[in-house]
PyMOL commands that place a pseudoatom at each C-alpha (Angstrom):
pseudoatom trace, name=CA, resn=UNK, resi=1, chain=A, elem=C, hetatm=0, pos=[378.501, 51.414, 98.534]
pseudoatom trace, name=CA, resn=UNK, resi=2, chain=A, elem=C, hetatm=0, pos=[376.290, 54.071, 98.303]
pseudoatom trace, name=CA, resn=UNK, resi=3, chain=A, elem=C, hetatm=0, pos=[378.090, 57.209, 96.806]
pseudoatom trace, name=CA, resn=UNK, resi=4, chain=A, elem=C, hetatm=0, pos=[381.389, 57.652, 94.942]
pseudoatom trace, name=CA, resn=UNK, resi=5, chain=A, elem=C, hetatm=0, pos=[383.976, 60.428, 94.256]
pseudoatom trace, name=CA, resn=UNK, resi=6, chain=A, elem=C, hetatm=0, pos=[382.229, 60.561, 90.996]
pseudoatom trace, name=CA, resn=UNK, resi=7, chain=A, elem=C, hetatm=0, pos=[378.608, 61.201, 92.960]
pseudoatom trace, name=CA, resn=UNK, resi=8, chain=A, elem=C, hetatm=0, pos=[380.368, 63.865, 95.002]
pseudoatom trace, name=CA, resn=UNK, resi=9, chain=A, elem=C, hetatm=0, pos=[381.511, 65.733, 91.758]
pseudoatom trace, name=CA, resn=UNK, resi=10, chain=A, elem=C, hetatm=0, pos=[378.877, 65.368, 89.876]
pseudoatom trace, name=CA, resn=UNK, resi=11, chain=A, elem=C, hetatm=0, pos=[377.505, 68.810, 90.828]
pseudoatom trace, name=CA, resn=UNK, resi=12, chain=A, elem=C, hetatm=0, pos=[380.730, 70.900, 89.938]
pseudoatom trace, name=CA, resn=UNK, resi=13, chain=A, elem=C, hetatm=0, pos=[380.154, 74.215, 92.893]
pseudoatom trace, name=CA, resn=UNK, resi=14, chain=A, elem=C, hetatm=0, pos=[381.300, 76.262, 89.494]
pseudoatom trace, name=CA, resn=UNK, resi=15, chain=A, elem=C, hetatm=0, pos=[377.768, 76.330, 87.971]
pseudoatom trace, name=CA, resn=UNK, resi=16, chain=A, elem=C, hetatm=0, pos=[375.193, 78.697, 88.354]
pseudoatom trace, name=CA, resn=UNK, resi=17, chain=A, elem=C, hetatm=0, pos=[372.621, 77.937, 91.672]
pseudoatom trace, name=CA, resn=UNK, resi=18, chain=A, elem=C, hetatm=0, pos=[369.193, 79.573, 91.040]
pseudoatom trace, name=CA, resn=UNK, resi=19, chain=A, elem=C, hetatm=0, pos=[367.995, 81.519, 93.689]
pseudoatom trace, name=CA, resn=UNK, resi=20, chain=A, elem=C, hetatm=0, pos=[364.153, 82.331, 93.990]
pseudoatom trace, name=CA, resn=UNK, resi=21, chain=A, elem=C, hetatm=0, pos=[364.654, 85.864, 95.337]
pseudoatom trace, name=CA, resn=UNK, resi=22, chain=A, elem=C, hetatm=0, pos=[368.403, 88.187, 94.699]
pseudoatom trace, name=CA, resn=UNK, resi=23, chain=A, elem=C, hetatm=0, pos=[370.556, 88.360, 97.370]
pseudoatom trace, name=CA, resn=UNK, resi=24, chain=A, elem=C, hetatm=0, pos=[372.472, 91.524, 98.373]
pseudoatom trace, name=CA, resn=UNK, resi=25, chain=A, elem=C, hetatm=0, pos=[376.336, 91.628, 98.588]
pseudoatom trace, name=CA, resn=UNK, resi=26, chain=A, elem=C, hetatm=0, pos=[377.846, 94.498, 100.243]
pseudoatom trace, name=CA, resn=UNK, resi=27, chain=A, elem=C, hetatm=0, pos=[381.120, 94.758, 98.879]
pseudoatom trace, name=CA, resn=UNK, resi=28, chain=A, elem=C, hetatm=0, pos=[383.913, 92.663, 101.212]
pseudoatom trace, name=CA, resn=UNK, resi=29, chain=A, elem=C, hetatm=0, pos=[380.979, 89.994, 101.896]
pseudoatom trace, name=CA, resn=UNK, resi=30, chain=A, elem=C, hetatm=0, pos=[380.898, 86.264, 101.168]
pseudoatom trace, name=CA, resn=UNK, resi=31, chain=A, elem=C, hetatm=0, pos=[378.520, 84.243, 100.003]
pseudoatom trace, name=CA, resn=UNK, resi=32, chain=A, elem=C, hetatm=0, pos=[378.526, 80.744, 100.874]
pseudoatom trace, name=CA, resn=UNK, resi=33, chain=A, elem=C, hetatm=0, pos=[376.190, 78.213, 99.600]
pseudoatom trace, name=CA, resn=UNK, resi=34, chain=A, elem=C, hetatm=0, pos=[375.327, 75.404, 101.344]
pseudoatom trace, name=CA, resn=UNK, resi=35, chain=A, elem=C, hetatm=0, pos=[374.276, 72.196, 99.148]
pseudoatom trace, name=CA, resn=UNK, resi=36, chain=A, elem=C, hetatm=0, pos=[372.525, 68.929, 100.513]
pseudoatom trace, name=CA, resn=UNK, resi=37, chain=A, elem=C, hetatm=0, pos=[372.233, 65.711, 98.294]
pseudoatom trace, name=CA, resn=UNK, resi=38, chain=A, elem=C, hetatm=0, pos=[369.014, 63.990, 99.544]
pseudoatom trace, name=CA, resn=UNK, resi=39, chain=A, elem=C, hetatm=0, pos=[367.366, 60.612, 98.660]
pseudoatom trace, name=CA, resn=UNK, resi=40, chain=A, elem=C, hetatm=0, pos=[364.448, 58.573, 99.577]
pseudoatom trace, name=CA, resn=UNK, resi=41, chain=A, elem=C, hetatm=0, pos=[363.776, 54.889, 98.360]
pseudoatom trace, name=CA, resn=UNK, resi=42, chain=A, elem=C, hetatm=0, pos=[363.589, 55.743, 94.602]
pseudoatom trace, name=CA, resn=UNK, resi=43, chain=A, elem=C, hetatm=0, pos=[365.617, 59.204, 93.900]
pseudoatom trace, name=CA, resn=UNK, resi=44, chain=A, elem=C, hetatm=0, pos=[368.006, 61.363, 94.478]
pseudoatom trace, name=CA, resn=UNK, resi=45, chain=A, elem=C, hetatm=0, pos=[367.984, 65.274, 94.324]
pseudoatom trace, name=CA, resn=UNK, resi=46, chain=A, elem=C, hetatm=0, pos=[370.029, 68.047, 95.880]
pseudoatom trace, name=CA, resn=UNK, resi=47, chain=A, elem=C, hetatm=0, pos=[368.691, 71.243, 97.798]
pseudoatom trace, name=CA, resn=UNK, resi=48, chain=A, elem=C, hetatm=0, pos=[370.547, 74.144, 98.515]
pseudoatom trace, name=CA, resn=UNK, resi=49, chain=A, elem=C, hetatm=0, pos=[370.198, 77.579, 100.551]
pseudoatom trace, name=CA, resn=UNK, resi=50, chain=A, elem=C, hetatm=0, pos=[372.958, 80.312, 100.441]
pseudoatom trace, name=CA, resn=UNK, resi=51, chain=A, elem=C, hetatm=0, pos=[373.852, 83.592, 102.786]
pseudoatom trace, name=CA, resn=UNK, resi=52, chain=A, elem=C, hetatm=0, pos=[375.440, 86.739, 102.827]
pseudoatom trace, name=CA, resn=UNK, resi=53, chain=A, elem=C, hetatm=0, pos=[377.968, 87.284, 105.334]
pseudoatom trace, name=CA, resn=UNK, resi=54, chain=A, elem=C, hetatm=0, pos=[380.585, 89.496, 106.200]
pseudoatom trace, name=CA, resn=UNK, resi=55, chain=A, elem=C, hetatm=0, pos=[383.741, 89.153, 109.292]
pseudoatom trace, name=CA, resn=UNK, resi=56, chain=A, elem=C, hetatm=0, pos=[383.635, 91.827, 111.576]
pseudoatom trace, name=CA, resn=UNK, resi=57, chain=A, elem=C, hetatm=0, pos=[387.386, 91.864, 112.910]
pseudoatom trace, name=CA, resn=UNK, resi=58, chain=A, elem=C, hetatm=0, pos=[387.835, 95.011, 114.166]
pseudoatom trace, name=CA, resn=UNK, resi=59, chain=A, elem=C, hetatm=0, pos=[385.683, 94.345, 117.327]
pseudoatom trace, name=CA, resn=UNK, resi=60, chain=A, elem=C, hetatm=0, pos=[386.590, 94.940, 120.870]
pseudoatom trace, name=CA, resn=UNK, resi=61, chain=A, elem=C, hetatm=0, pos=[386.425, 91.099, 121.145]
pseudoatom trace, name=CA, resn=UNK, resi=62, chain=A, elem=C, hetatm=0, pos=[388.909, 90.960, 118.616]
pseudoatom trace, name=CA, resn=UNK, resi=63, chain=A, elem=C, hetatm=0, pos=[390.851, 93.253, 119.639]
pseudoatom trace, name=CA, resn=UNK, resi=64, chain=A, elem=C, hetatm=0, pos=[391.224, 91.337, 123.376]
pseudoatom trace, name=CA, resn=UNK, resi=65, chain=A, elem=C, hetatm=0, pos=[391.791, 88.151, 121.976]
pseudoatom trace, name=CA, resn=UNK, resi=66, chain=A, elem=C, hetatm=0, pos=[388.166, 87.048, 120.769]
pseudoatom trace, name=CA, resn=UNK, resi=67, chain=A, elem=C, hetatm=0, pos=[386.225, 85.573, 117.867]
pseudoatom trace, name=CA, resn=UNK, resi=68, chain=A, elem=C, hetatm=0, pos=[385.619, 87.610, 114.913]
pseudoatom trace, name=CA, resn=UNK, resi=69, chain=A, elem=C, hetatm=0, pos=[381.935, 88.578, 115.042]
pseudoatom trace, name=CA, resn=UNK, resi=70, chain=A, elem=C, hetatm=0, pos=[379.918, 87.026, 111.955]
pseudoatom trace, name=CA, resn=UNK, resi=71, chain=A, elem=C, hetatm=0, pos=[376.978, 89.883, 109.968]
pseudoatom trace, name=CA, resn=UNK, resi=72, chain=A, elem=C, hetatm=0, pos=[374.871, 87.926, 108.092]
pseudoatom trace, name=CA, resn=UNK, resi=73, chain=A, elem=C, hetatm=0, pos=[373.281, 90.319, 105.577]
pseudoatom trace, name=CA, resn=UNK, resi=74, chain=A, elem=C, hetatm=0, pos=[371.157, 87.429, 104.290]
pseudoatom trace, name=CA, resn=UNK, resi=75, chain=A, elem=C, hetatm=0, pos=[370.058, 84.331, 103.594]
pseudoatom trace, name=CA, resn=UNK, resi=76, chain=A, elem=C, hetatm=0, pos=[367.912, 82.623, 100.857]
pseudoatom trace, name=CA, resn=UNK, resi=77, chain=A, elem=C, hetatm=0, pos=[365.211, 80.024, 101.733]
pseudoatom trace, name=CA, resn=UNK, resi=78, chain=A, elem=C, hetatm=0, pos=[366.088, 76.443, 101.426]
pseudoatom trace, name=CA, resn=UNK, resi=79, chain=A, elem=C, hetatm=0, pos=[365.270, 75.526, 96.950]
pseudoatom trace, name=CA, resn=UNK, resi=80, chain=A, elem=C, hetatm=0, pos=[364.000, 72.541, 95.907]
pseudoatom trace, name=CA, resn=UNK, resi=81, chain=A, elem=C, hetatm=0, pos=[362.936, 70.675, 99.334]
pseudoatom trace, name=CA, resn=UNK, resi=82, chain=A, elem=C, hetatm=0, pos=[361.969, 67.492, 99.048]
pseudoatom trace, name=CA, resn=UNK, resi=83, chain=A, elem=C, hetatm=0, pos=[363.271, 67.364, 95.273]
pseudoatom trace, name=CA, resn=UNK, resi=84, chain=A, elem=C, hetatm=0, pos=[359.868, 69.277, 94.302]
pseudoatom trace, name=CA, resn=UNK, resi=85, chain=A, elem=C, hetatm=0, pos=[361.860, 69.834, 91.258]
pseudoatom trace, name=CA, resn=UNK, resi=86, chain=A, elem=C, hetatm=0, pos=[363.173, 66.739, 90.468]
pseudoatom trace, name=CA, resn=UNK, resi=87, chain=A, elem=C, hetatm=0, pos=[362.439, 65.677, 86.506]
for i in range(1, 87): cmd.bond("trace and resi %d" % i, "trace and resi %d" % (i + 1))
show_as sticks, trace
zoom trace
């Protein structure tokens, strides 16, 4: 067995994820953060990249029937690869 339930919440998505550089929000956007829990033969460490985006539903591909079109006002570049930070 190599993770748990308890692994999985270990990193509550409540708490604050530094970001090197700030990240716009238009108001109406989203930000989703995308988190990856790595290992290698003696550690474990989590990276984690977010982005900006916003729905565009009012689209003439909407309109007909379509997908929303996705903006993406941003994105942040991916933190602590390779656990560089890990202590």
């Amino acid at each position: 067995l190599t993770h748990n339930l308890c692994c999985i919440l270990h990193m509550p998505t409540t708490k604050f994820f530094p970001l090197k550089e700030p990240l716009r929000v238009p108001p109406g956007a989203t930000v989703n953060c995308s988190i990856w829990r790595r290992s290698d033969d003696g550690r474990v460490w989590y990276e984690w990249c977010a982005e900006v985006v916003t729905i565009a539903d009012h689209t003439r591909e909407t309109m007909a029937g379509g997908e929303a079109t996705t903006i993406v006002w941003g994105t942040s570049s991916i933190h602590n690869p390779g656990g560089r930070s890990y202590h």
